[in-house]
C-alpha positions as CSV (number, residue, x, y, z in Angstrom):
1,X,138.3,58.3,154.0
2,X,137.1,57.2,157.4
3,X,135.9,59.3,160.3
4,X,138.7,60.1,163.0
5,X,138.7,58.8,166.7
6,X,136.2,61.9,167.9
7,X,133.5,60.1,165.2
8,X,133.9,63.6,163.3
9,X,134.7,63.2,159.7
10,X,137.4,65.1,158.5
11,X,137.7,68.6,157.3
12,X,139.1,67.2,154.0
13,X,135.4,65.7,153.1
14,X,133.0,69.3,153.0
15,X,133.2,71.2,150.3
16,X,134.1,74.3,152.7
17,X,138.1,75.5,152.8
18,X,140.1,74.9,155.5
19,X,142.0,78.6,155.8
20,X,137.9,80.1,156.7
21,X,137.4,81.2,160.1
22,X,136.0,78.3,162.9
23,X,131.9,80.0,162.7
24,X,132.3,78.7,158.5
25,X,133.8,76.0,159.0
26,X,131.0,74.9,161.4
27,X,128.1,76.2,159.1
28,X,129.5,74.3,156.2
29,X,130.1,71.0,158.6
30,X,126.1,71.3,159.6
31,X,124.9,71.9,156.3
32,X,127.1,69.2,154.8
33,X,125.1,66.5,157.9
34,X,121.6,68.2,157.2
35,X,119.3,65.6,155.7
36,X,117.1,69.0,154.5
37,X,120.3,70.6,152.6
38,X,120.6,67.4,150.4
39,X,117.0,66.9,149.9
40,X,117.2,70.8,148.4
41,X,120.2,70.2,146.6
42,X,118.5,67.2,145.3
43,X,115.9,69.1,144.2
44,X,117.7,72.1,142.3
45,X,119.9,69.3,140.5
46,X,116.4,68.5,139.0
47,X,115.8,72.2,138.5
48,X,118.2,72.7,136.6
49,X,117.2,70.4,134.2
50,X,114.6,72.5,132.6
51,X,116.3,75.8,133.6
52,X,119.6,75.6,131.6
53,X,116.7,74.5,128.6
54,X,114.3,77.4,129.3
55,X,117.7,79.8,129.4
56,X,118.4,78.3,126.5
57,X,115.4,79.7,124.3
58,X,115.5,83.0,126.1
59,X,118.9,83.7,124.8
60,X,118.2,81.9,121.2
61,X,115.0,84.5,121.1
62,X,117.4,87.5,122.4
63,X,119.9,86.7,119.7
64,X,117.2,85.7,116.4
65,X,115.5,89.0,117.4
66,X,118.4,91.5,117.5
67,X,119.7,89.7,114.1
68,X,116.0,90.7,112.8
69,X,115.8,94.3,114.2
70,X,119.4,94.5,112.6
71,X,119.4,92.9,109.8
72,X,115.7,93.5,108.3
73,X,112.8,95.8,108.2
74,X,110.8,93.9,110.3
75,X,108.7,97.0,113.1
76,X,109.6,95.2,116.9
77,X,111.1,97.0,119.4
78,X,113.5,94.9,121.2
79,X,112.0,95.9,124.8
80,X,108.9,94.1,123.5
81,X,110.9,91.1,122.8
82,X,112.3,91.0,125.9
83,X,109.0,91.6,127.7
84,X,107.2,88.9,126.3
85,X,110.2,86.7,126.3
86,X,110.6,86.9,130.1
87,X,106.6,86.7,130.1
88,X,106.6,83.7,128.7
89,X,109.4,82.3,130.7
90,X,108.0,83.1,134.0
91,X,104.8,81.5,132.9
92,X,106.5,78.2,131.6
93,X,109.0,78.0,134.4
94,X,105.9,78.4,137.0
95,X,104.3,75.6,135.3
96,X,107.4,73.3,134.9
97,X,107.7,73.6,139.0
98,X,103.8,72.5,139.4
99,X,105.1,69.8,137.0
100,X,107.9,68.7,138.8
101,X,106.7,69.0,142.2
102,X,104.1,66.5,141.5
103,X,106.5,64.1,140.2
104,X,107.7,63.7,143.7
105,X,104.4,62.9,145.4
106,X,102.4,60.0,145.5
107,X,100.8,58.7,142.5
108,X,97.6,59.5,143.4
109,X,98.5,63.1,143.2
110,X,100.9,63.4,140.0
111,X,98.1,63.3,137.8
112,X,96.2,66.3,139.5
113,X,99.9,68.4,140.1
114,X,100.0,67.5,136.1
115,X,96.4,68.8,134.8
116,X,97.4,72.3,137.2
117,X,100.5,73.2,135.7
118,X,98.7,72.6,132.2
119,X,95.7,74.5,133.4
120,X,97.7,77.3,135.3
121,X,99.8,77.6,132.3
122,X,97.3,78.1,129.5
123,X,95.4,81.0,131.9
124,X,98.6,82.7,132.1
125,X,99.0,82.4,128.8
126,X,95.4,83.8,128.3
127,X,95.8,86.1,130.3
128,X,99.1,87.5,129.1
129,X,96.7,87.3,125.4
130,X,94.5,89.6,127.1
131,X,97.0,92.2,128.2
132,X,99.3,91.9,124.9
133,X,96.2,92.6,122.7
134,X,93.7,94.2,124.3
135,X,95.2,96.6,126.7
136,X,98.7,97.1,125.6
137,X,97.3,97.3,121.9
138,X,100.4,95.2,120.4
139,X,97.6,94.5,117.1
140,X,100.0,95.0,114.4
141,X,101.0,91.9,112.1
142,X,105.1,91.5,113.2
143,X,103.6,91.6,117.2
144,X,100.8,89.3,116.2
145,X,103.8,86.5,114.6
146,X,106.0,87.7,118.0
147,X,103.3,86.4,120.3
148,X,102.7,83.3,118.7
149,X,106.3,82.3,118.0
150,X,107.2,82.8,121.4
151,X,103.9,81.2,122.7
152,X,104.5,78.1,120.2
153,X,108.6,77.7,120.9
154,X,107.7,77.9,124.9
155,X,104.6,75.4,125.0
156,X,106.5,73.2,122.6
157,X,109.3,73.0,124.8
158,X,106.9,72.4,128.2
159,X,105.4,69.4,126.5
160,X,108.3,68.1,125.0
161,X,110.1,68.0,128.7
162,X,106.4,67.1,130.6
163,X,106.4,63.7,127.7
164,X,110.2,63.3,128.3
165,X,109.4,62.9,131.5
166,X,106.2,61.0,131.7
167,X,107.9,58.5,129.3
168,X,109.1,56.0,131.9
169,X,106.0,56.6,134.2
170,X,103.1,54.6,134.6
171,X,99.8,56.8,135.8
């Protein structure tokens, strides 16, 4: 599939339809030459990565915990699950970006983008300790287990993918 006698490559190529109206059709055609709309699609292929993983556990979490509030006389409340579910997602997610914006830098700088997303991660963790325990008063043995499930399934899951990762890569 060559370009035509104009130099324009033909409509067939972009991954816009050719029944939308001429001001799409030209969007899609710019977006398709931009060198910054591959560099970001580049970048959320690799976001995805750890996304569809991180889903993943949320919905594993979701599903375990309803079976247990069904099924057993275990005392959660499913908001709280989903509270500190999507706590701890945010917090991992935050630090897996960190992560893997430094793996597109220089080598001088991965190691310090590295030692921040572990550093900012374990703060937010802290803090989120803080606020669980101390001023949400979540003391009771099944919330106590809840936290650290969650906090151990979540930080597992960070290293596993920062070693993964780090495997082929010389510091």
């Amino acid at each position: 599939m060559g370009r035509s006698q104009t130099g324009q490559s033909p409509w067939f190529i972009y991954p816009c339809f050719y029944n939308y109206s001429f001001p799409v059709r030209c969007i899609c055609r710019y977006l398709c030459r931009s060198q910054r709309f591959h560099q970001v699609t580049f970048y959320f292929r690799d976001f995805k990565k750890y996304f569809f993983g991180l889903l993943l556990i949320d919905f594993l979490v979701f599903l375990t915990g309803y079976v247990l509030i069904g099924y057993t006389s275990i005392t959660l409340i499913f908001r709280e699950i989903i509270f500190l579910t999507l706590c701890f997602f945010s917090i991992t997610l935050t630090s897996l970006l960190i992560f893997d914006s430094g793996q597109k830098k220089e080598v001088s700088s991965q190691t310090l983008h590295i030692l921040a997303a572990i550093v900012i991660k374990m703060l937010l963790e802290m803090v989120l300790a803080l606020v669980w325990f101390f001023i949400l008063k979540k003391t009771d043995p099944s919330n106590l287990l809840l936290f650290f499930v969650l906090y151990l399934a979540f930080s597992l899951y960070s290293i596993i993918f920062m070693l993964k990762t780090l495997k082929s890569k010389s510091l």
